[in-house]
C-alpha positions in Angstrom: -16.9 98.0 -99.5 -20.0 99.8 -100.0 -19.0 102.8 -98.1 -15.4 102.6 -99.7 -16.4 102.7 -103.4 -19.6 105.0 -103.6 -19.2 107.3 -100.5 -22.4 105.7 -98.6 -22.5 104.8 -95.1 -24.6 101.9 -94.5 -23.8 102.6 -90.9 -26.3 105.6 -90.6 -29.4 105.0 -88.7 -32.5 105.7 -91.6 -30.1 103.1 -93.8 -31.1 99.3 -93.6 -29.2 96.5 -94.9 -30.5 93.2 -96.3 -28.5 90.2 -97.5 -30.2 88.6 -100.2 -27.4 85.7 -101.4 -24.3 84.5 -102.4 -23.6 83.7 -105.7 -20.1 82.0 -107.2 -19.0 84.4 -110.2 -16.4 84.2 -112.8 -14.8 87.0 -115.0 -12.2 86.4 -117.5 -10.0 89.1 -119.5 -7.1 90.7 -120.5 -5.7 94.0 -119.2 -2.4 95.5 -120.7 -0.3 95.5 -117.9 -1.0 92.2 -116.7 -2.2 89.9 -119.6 -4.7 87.2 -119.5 -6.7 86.6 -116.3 -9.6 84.4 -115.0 -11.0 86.0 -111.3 -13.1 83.4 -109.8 -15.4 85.2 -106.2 -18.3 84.7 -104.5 -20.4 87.9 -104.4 -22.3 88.6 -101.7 -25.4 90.6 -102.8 -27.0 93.1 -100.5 -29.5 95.4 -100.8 -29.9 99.1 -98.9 -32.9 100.4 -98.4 -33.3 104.4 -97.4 -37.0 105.1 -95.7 -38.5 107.0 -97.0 -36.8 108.9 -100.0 -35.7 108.0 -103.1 -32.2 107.6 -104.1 -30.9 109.7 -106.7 -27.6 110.3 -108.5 -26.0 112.8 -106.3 -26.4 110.8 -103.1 -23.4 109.2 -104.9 -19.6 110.3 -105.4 -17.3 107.0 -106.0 -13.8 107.3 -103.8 -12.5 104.8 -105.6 -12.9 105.9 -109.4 -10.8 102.8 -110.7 -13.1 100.2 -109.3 -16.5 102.5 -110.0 -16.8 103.8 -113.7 -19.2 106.0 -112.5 -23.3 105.7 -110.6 -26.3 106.3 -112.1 -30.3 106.0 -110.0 -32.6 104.1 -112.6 -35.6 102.0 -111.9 -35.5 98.1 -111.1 -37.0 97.2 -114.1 -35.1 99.2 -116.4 -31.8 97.8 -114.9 -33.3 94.3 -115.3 -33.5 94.8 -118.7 -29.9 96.0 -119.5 -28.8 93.4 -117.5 -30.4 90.8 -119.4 -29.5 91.8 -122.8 -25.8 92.7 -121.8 -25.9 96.1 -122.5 -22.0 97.1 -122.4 -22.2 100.1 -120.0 -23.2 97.3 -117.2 -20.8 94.8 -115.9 -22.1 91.5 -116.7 -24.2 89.0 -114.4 -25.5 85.7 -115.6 -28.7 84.4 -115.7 -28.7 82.6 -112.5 -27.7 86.2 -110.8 -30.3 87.8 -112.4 -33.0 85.5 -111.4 -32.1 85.6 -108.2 -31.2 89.2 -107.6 -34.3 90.4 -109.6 -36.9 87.7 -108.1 -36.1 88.4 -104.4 -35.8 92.4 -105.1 -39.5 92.2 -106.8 -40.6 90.6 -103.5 -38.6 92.9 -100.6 -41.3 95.1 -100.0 -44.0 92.2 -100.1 -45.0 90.7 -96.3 -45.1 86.9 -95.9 -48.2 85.3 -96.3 
């Protein structure tokens, strides 16, 4: 999925791949074509990590421009924040996704005690 929809291959050797949690999500809407419509997943959220470098936009191109309105590289903390007060230019994410996501990512890089 990740390699389908923003062009990364997760599959290269300096990439490492972490699941961090599952989480049941809902979504309801309306679309012209196909009316009212409630899409009830689990999302399984990962997180890739790239050794030494920095991410930025241009390691990016979406294949799939209908399911990716488009990438952007921004710190943790400032996603955190648009998250949280639903800034429209982010698909939402509850609370408990938030907690989660955010609490785990602020303690990847941290070695067990």
């Amino acid at each position: 999925e990740i390699e389908e929809e923003l062009s990364v291959d997760i599959s290269h050797e300096n990439y490492r791949l972490e699941r961090l949690f599952t989480i049941a999500a809902e979504a309801k809407g309306k679309t012209p074509t196909h009316g009212a419509y409630v899409c009830r997943e689990f999302q399984d959220i990962y997180l890739v990590r790239v050794p030494g470098r920095h991410l930025v936009d241009h390691d990016y191109k979406p294949l799939c421009e209908a399911e990716v309105a488009g990438f952007e590289a921004m710190p943790a903390n400032i996603v955190e924040q648009k998250l949280r007060v639903g800034d429209p230019a982010f698909v939402a994410r509850s609370k408990v996704y938030c907690d989660g996501f955010f609490s785990l990512l602020k303690n990847a890089g941290k070695k067990p005690s």
